[in-house]
N, C-alpha and C positions, 0 to 999 in steps of 0.2 A: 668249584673255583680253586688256583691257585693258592697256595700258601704265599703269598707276597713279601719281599721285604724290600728295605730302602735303604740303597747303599748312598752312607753319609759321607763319602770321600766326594761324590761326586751332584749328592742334590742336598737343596740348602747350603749352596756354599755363598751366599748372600748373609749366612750370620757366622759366628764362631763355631767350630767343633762343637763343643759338648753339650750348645743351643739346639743343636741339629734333632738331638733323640726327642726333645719335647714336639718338634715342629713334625715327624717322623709320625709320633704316637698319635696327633689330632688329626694329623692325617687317612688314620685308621689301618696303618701298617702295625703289625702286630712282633714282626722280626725285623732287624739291622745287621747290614755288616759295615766295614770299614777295612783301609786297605792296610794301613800300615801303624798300630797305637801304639810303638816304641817310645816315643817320645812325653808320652803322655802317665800321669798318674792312674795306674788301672784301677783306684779305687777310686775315682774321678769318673773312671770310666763305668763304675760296676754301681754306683751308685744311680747315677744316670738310668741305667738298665733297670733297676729297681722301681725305682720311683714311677718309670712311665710303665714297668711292666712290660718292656720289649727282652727278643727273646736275643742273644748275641749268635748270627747263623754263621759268620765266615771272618776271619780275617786273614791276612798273608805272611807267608814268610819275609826276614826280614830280605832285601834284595842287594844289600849291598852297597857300594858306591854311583850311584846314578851317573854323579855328574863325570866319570872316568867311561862311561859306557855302560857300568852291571845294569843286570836287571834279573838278579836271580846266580847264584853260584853253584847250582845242583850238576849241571853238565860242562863245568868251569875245569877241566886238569891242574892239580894243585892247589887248588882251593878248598880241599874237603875240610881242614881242620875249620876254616872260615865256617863253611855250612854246615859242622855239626851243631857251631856254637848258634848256628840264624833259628837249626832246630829245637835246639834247647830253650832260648828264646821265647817263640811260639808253642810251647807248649805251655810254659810258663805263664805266657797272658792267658791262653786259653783255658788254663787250671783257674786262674784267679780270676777272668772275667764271665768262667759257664760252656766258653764258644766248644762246640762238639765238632769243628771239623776245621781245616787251615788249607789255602791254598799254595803251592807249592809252584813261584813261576821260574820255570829250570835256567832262563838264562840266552845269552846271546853268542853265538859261538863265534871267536875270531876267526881272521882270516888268515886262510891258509893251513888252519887249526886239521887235523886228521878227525874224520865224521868219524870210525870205525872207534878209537879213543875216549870220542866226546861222549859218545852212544854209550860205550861202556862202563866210563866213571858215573853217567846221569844215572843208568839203573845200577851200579852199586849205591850211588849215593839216594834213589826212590828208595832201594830197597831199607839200607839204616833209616829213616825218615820214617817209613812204614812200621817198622819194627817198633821204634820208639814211642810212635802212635800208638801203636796197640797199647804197649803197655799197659796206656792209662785210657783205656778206650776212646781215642778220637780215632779221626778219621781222616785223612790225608789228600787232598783233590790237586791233579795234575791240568794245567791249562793250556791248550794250543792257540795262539793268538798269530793272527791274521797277518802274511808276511807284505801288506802293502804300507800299513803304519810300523809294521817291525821287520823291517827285512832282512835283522840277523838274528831273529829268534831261535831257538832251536827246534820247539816245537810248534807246524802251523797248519796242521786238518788232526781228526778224530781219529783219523785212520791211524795217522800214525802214530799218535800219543797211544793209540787201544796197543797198536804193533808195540810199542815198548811197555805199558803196564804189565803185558801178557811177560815178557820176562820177568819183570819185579815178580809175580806169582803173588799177589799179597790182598785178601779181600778187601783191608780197610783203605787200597788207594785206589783212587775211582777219578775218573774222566769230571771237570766241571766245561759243560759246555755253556759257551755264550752264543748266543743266537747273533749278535752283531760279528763277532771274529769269522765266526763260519758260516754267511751266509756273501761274507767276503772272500770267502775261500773259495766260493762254488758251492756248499753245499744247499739241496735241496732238502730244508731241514724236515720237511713233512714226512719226505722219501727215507729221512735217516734215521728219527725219533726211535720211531716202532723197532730196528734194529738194534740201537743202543738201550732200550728200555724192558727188551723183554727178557726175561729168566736166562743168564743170570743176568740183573741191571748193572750197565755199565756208567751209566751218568750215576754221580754224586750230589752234583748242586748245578743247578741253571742261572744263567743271565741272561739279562738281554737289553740291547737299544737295538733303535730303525739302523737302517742303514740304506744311501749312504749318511755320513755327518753325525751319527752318535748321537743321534737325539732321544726325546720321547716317542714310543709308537705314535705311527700317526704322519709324522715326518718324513717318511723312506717308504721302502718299496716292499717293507716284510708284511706279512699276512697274521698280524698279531690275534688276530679274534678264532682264529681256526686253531693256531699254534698254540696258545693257552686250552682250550677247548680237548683238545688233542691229547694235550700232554694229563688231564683229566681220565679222557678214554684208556689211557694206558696205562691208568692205576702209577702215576708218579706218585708219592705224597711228600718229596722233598721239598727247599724250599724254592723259589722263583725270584731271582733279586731284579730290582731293578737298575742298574748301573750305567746310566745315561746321561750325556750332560746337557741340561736344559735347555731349550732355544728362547727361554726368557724368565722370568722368574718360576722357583718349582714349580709353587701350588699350582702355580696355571698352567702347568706342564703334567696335569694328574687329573686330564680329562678319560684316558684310557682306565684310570682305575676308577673314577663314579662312574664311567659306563661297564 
């Protein structure tokens, strides 16, 4: 079976934040991530983790100004002084809260903006990201997300995220595939697993909701009992988040994990 976790950005939002790890842990998930704890006391946060004994698997870099557009300043021209401080940041909670790995989402590219530019600040700017990660052993996860909810993201199949890791050159930053973005995208994930998972592995960390509508498996049209099953066969042992927003209150949205 999957290593599971439960991403608290997006279930249990029926109570407060830092309610959520209690309601996580009797759930019988043993790992959480969260998208963005900047705002938050990380010894609030770290206590939390303590107390129920969950393990902290993911959290993200910071992304910026939302509501101007950002989502992500990695492939941003001009903005690298902005992202090294998002990096320094996220290291920093992940020092203080345990988390061994951070997601890195690159960003929305203007219009009109030079790809040949964007592409190239993005991997100088993986590359520092990467670098800095090592230092203190984490691990750094690049995400391409699905251009029909994002359609100026910069990154949006595996292909092409692999195409530009392969420049950075750097082992500790790795693909996080979400099974809802890319199965949006076309992919046939069953046909692509085994390719991205075999010697060397190129996934870091998995997600997943149904799709379509983001829900709990079960909802859409993905083949979740083969796809976990699978991802077994191929010797993953990372973690499997769950990142899906409820089609009704959680618990009853977590028929997929007591079967």
């Amino acid at each position: 079976m999957p290593n599971f976790a439960a991403n608290l950005t997006f279930l249990w939002t029926e109570h407060p934040f830092l309610d959520r790890f209690e309601h996580a842990a009797r759930a019988g998930f043993r790992g959480v991530e969260f998208h963005f704890p900047y705002e938050l006391d990380s010894y609030a946060i770290k206590s939390r983790l303590d107390v129920f004994r969950l393990t902290p698997v993911l959290h993200n870099l910071p992304v910026g100004d939302t509501n101007s557009g950002e989502f992500g300043l990695a492939c941003v021209p001009g903005r690298e002084t902005d992202f090294k401080s998002h990096v320094a940041a996220a290291i920093e909670y992940a020092l203080k809260l345990g988390t061994l790995r951070c997601n890195c989402l690159v960003g929305n590219v203007a219009e009109g903006a030079d790809r040949r530019e964007v592409e190239a600040v993005l991997i100088r700017n993986l590359r520092y990201a990467g670098r800095e990660f090592s230092k203190v052993g984490l691990a750094l996860m690049v995400e391409p997300l699905n251009n029909i909810d994002m359609p100026r993201f910069a990154l949006n199949t595996a292909a092409e995220t692999i195409a530009i890791l392969d420049q950075v050159g750097l082992d500790n930053v790795k693909l996080q595939y979400d099974f809802y973005h890319m199965h949006l995208m076309g992919d046939d994930i069953a046909q692509v697993l085994p390719k991205l998972l075999q010697f060397p592995a190129r996934i870091g960390h998995v997600q997943f909701a149904d799709a379509p509508g983001r829900h709990e498996p079960g909802t859409g049209e993905i083949p979740f009992a083969p796809l976990l099953s699978q991802l077994d066969q191929l010797g993953y042992q990372g973690w499997v988040a769950a990142e899906y927003r409820p089609s009704g209150l959680t618990n009853d949205s977590l028929r997929w994990l007591r079967a």
